[in-house]
KEMAR-605411 format. One line per 4 residues: their letters; for each residue x, y, z of N, C-alpha, C. Coordinates in steps of 0.02 Angstrom, whole numbers, plus 50000, padded with zeros to 5 digits. Example, Ala and Ser with C-alpha at 12.3 -4.5 7.8 and 13.67 -1.06 7.14 Angstrom:
# KEMAR-605411
AS	50660 49716 50390 50615 49775 50390 50660 49835 50390; 50642 49888 50354 50684 49947 50357 50645 50002 50394
This chain:
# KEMAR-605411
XXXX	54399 56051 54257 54440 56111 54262 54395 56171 54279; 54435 56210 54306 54402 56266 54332 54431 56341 54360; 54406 56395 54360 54436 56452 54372 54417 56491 54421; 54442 56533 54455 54428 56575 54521 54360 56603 54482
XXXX	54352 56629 54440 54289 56675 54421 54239 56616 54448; 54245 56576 54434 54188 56519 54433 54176 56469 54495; 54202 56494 54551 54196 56475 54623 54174 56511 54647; 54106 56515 54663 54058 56527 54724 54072 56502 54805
XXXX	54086 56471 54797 54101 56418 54845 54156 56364 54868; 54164 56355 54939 54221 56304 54936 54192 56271 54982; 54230 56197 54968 54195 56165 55018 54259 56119 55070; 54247 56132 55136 54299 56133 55175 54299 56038 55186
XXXX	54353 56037 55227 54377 55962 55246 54309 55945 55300; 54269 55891 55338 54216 55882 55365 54268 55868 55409; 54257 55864 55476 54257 55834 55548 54259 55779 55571; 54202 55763 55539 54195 55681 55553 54128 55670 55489
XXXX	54133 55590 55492 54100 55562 55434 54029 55543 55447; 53998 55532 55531 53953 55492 55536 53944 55569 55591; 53863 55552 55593 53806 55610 55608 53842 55618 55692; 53830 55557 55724 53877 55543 55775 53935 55590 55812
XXXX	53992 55582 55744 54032 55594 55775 54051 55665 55761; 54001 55699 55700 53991 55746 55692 53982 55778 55765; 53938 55776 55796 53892 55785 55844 53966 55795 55915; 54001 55757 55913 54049 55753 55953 54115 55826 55950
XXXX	54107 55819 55900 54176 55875 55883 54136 55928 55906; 54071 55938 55891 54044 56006 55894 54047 56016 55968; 54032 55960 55978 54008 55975 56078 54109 56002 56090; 54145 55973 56059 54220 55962 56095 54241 56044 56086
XXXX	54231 56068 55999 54255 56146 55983 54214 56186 56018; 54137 56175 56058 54100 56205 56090 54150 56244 56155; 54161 56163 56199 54176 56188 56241 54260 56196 56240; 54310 56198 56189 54356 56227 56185 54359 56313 56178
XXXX	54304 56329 56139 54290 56385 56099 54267 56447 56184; 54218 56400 56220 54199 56444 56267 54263 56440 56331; 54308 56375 56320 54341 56400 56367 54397 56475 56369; 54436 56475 56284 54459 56511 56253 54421 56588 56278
XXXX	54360 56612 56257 54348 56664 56271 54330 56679 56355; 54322 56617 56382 54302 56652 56453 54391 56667 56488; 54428 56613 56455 54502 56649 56503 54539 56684 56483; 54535 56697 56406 54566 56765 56365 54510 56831 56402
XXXX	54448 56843 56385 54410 56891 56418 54435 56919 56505; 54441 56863 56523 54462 56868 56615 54525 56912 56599; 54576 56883 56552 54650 56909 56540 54648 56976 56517; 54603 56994 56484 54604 57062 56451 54553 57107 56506
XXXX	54509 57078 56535 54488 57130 56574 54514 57135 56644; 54550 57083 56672 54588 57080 56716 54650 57147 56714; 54699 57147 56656 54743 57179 56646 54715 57260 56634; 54643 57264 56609 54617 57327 56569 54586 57355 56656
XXXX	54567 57317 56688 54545 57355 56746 54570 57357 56816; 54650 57333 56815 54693 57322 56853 54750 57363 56850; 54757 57419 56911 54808 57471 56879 54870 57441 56915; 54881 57375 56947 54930 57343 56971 54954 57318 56905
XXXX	54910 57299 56853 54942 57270 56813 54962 57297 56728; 54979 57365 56758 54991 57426 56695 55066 57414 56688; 55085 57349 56665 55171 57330 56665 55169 57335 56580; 55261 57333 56552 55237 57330 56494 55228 57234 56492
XXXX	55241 57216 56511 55234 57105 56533 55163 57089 56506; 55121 57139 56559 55049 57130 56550 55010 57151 56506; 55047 57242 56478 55022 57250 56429 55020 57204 56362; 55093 57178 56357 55094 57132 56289 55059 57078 56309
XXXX	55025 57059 56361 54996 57002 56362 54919 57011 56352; 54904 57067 56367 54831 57090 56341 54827 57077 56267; 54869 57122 56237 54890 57110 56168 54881 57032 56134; 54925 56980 56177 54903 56929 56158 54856 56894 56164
XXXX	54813 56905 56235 54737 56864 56220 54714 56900 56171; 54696 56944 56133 54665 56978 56096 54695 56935 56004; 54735 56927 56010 54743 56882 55944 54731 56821 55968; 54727 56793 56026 54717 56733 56057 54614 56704 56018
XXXX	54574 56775 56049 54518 56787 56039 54508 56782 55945; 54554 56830 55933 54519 56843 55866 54543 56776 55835; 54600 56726 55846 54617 56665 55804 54548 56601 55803; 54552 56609 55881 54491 56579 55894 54418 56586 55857
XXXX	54394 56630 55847 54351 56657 55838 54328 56670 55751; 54403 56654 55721 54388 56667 55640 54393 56561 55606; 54421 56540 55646 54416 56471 55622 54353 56434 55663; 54361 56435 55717 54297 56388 55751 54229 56389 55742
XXXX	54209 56435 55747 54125 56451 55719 54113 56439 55670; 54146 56448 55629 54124 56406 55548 54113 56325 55545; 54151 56305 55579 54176 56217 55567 54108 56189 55628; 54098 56228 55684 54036 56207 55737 53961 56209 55664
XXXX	53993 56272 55656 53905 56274 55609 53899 56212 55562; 53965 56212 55515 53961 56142 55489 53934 56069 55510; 53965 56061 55579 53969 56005 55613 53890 55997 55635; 53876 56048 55649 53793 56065 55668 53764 56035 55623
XXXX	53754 56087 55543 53700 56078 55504 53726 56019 55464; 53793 55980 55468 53801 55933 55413 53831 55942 55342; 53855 56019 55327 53878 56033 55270 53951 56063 55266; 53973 56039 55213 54053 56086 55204 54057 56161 55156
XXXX	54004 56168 55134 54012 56250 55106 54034 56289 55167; 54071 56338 55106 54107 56418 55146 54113 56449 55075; 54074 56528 55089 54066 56559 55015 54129 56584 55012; 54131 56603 54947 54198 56636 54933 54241 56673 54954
XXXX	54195 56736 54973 54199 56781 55015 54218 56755 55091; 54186 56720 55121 54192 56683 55174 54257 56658 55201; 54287 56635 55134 54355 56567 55144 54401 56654 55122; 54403 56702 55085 54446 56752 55080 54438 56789 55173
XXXX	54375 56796 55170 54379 56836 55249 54416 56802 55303; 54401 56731 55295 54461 56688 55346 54538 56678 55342; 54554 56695 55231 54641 56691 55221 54665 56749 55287; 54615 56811 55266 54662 56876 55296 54643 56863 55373
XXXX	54597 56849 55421 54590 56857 55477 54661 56821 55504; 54651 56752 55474 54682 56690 55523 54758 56703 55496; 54767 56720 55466 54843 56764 55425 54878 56802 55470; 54814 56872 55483 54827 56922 55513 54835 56912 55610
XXXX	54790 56871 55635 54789 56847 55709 54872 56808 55696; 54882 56745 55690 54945 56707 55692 55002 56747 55660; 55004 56771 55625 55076 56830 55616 55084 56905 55662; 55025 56902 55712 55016 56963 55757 55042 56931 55823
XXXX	55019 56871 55827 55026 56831 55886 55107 56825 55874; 55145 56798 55837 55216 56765 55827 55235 56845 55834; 55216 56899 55822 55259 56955 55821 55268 56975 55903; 55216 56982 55964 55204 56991 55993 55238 56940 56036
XXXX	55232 56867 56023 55282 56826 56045 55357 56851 56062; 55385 56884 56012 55480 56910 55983 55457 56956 56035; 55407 57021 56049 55409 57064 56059 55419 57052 56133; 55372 56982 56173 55381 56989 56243 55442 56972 56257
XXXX	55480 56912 56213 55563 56884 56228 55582 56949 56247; 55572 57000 56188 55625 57062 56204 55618 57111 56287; 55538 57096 56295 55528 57119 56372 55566 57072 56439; 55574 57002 56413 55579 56982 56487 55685 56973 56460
XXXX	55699 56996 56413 55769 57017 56434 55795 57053 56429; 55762 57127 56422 55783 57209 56445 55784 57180 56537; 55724 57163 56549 55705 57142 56618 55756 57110 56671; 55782 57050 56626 55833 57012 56658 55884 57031 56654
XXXX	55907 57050 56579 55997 57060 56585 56019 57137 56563; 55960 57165 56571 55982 57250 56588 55919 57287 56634; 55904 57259 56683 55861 57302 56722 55861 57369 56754; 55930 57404 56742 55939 57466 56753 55884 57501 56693
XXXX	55902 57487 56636 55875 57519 56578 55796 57498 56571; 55783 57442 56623 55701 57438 56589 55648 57492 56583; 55650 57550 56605 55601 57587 56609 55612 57650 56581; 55701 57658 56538 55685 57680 56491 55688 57633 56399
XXXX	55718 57585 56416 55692 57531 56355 55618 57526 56351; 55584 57524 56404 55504 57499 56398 55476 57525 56440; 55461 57602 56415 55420 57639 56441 55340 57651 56390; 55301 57671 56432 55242 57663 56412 55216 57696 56335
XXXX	55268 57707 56327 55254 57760 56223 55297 57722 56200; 55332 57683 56218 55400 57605 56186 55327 57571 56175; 55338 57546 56222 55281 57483 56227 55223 57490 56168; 55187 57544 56172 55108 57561 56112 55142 57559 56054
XXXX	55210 57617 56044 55232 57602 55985 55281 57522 55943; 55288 57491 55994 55303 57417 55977 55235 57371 55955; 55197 57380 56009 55129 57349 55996 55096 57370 55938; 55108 57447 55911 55064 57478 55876 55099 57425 55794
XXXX	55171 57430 55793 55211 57411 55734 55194 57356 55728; 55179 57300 55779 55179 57232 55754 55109 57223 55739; 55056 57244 55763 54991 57260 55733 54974 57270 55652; 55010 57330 55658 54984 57360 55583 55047 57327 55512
XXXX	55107 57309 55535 55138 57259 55504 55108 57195 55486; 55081 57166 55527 55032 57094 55504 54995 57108 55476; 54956 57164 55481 54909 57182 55448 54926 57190 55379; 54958 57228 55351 54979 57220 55301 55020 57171 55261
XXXX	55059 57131 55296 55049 57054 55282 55020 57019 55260; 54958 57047 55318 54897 56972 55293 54870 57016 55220; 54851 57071 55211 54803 57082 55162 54849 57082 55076; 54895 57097 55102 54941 57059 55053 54943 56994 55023
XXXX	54930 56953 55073 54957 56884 55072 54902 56879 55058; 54816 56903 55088 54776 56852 55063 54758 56881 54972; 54762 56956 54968 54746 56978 54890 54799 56964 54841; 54849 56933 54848 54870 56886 54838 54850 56809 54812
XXXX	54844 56784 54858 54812 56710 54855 54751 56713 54825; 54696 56752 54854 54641 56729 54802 54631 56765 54739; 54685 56809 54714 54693 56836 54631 54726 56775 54571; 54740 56711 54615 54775 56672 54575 54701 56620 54548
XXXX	54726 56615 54493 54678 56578 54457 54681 56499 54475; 54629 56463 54470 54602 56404 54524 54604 56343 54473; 54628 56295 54465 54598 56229 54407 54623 56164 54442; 54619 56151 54495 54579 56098 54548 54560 56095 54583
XXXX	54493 56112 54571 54428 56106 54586 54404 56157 54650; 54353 56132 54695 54373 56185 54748 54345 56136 54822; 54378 56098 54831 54375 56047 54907 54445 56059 54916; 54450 56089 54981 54499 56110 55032 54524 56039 55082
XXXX	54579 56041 55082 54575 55991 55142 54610 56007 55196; 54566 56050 55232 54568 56076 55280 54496 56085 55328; 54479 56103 55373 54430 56139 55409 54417 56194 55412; 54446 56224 55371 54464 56312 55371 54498 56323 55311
XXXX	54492 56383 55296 54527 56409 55249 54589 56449 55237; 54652 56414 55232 54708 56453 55252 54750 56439 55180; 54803 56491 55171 54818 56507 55124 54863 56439 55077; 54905 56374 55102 54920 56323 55067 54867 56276 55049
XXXX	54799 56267 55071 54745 56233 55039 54711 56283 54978; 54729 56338 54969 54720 56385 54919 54759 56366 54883; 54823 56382 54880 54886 56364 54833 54859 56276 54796; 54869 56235 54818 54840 56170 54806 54796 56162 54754
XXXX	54775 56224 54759 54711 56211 54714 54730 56275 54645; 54769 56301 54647 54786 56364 54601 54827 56304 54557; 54825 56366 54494 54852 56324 54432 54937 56328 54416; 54965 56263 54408 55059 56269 54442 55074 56326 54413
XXXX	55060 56338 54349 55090 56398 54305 55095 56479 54360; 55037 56465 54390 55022 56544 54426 55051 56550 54504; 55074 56492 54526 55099 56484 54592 55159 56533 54604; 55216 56535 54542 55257 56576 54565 55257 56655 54598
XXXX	55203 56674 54574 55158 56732 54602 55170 56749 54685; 55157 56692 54717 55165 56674 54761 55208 56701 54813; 55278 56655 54785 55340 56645 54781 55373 56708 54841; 55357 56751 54810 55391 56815 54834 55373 56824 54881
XXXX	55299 56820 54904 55254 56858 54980 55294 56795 55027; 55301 56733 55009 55296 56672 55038 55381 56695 55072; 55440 56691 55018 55501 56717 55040 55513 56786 55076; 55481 56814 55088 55474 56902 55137 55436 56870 55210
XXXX	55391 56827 55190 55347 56809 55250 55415 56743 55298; 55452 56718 55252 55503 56653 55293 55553 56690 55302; 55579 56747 55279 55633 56770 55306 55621 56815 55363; 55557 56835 55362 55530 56891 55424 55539 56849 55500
XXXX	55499 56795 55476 55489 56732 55525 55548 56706 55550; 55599 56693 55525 55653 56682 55529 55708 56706 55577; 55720 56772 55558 55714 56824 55581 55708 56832 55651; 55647 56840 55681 55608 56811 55734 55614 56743 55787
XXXX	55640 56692 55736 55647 56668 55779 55726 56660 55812; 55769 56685 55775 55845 56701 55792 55847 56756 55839; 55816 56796 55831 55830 56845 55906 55789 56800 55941; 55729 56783 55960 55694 56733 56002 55756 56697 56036
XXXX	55814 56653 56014 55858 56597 56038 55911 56625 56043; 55922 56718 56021 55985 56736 56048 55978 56756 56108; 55890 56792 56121 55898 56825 56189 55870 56749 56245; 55861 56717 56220 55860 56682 56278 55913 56641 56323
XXXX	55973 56627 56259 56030 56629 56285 56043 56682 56305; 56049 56712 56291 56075 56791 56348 56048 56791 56428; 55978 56768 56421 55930 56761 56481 55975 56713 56517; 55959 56651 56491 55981 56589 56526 56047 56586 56558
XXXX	56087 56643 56531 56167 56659 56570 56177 56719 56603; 56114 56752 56586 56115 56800 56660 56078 56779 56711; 56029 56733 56722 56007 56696 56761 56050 56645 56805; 56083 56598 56756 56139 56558 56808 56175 56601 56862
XXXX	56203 56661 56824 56241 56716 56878 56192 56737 56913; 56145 56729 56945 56126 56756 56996 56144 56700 57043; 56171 56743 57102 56207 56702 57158 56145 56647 57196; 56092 56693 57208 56042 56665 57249 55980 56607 57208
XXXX	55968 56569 57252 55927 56497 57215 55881 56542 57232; 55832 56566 57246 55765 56629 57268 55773 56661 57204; 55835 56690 57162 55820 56759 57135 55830 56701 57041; 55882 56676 57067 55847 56607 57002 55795 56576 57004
XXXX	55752 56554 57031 55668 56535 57042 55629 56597 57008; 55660 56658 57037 55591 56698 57011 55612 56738 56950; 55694 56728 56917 55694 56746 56855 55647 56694 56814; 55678 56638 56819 55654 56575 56775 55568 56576 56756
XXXX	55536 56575 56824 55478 56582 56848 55422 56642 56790; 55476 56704 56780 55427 56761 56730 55442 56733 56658; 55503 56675 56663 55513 56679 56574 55454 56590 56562; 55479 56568 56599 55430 56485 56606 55380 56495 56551
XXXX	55320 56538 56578 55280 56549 56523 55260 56572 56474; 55297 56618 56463 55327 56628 56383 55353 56573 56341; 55405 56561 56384 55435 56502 56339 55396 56438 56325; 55336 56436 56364 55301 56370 56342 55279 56373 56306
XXXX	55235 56447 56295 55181 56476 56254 55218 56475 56174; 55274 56508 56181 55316 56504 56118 55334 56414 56084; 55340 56397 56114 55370 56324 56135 55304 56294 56083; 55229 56296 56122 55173 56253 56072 55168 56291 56021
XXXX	55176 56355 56017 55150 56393 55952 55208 56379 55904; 55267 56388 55922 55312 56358 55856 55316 56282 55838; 55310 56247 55876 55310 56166 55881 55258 56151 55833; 55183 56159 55854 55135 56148 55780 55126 56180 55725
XXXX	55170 56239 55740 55150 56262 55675 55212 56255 55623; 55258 56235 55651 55338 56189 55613 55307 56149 55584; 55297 56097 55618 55262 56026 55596 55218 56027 55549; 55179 56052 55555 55106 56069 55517 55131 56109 55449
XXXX	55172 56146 55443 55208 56176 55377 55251 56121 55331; 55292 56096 55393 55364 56104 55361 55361 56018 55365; 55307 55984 55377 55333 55887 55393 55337 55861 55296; 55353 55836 55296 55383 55800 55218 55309 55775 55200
XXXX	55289 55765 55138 55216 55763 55103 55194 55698 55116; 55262 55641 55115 55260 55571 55118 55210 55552 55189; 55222 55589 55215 55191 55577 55286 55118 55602 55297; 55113 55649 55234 55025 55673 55255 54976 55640 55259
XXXX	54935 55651 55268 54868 55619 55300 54795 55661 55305; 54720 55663 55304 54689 55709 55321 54677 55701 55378; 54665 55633 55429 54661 55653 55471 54723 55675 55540; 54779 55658 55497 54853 55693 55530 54827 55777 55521
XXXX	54827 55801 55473 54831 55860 55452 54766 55899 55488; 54705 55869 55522 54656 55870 55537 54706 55880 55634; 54728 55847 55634 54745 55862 55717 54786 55896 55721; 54845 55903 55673 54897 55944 55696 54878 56021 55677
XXXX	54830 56036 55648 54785 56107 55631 54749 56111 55679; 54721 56083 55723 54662 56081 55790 54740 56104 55837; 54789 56067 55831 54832 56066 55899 54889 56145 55854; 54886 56197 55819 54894 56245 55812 54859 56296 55805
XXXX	54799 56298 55782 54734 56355 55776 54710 56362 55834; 54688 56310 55886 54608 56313 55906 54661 56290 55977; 54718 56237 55992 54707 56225 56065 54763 56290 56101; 54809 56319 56043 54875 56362 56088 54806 56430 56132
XXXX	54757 56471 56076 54701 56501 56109 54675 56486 56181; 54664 56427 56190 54643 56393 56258 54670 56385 56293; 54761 56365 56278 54793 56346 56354 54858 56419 56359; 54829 56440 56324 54905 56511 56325 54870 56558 56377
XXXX	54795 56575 56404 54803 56604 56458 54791 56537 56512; 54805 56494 56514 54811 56447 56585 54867 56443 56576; 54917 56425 56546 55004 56442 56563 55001 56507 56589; 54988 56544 56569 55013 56640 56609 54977 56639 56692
XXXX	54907 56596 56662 54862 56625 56742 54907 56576 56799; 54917 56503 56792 54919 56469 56837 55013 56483 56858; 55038 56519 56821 55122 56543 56838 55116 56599 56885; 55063 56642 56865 55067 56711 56887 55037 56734 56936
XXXX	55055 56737 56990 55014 56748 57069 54961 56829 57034; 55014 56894 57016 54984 56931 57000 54934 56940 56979; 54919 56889 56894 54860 56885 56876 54803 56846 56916; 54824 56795 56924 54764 56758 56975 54739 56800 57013
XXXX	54764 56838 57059 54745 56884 57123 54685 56936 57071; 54736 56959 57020 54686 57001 56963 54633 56982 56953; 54630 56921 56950 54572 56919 56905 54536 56865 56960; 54546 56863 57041 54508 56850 57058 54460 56892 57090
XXXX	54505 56974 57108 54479 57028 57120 54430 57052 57079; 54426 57033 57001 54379 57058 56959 54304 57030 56950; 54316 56951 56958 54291 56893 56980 54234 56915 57037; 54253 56906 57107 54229 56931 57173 54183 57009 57158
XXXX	54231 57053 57120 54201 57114 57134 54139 57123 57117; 54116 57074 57029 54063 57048 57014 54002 57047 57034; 54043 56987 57082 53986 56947 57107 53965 56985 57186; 54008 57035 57193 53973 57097 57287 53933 57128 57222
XX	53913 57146 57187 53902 57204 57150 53819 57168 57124; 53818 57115 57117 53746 57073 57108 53726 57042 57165
């Protein structure tokens, strides 16, 4: 038995078991990790130095590589270093700095998600009004709310979680430190504590995802009415990648919450956490780039300009 005062340390789920295959994951999160920042980076400086692409579409999409970056960036480097040196410590401090990061990135990202639905159907099924629905002080102050809302979320949620007192033990089974491998280990008596942040955080979510499936029905039937197969191609065409992007980010992270206990596994629970943390970061700007003539052109202009310039 044991108590939060008396954890220094936690020690996370390993990767793999043999030096081997250790050695493998690292090379794999390596080059997941660098692909993540080289096409989120392209995306954000593409959009930041592109005055073609001062939309509010693009703005929220800057927005999202940037939690794309920071999700990336608060789980992966820890688990490479592991995989590197062979060990599962993460100090205390460490596994709290990751509740609130990886808290705060994935409830910024899902907000920003609702927020673009709401752009691409002012867009579609009231385009008279788009530009005063989503004009450029709309837009910062939407972005600004769903920002500093998660934010306070997460620091909630994580001072929260690690004020609850601990008495099994402290091996995570996880790769990271996120707030139900915390719970797991807190003592049942103190869980209800919980309770409350957990019900504000599922009804918010919730929430979210009901306007998400009202406006897209709305989309999807102002789209059919367009007379022309051209002007249906290129509605469909701006929502495509949103909706995919939304599509993997709710899909693993359903599963990964919500699948029945009977079915768990570590190394289930080990992939379906890789296929929500670490891969939506990597392929959410290749869904946007390879849809979007705009950005490609962007960011091949930024690309080229580079390389005249050396």
């Amino acid at each position: 038995m044991s108590n939060s005062s008396s954890i220094s340390h936690f020690l996370l789920l390993p990767l793999a078991h043999t030096r081997q295959l250790q050695l493998l994951r690292f090379c794999l999160f390596l080059g997941i990790s660098l692909a993540a920042l080289l096409a989120n980076g392209l995306i954000i400086s593409a959009v930041a130095c592109g005055h073609l692409l001062h939309t509010p579409m693009f703005f929220f999409l800057l927005n999202l590589a940037l939690t794309d970056l920071g999700s990336i960036l608060t789980t992966v480097p820890k688990a490479m270093h592991n995989s590197l040196w062979d060990t599962r410590n993460i100090s205390y401090t460490g596994c709290a700095a990751q509740l609130f990061f990886f808290a705060f990135f994935i409830s910024a990202e899902y907000s920003l998600l609702t927020i673009m639905c709401y752009d691409r159907y002012v867009s579609i099924c009231k385009p008279l009004h788009y530009g005063t629905l989503l004009g450029s002080r709309a837009c910062a102050h939407m972005a600004a709310a769903a920002w500093a809302s998660t934010f306070l979320y997460a620091l909630l949620h994580t001072a929260n979680t690690i004020s609850l007192p601990l008495c099994q033990g402290n091996a995570l089974g996880q790769f990271f430190c996120e707030v139900p491998q915390i719970l797991k280990l807190s003592c049942s008596h103190s869980k209800h504590r919980e309770f409350g942040i957990t019900v504000v955080g599922t009804i918010l979510a919730f929430g979210c995802f009901v306007f998400i499936v009202f406006s897209y029905v709305q989309i999807f039937r102002a789209v059919l009415r367009i007379p022309s197969e051209q002007g249906r191609h290129k509605a469909f065409s701006t929502c495509l990648p949103h909706l995919a992007v939304l599509s993997l980010f709710l899909s693993t992270g359903f599963v990964t919450y919500l699948k029945p206990p009977s079915i768990s596994s570590p190394s289930l629970d080990l992939a379906l956490s890789v296929l929500y943390s670490v891969v939506p970061p990597a392929l959410n700007p290749l869904i946007y780039g390879l849809r979007n003539q705009e950005l490609k052109a962007a960011v091949w202009r930024l690309i080229s300009g580079r390389f005249q310039k050396h």
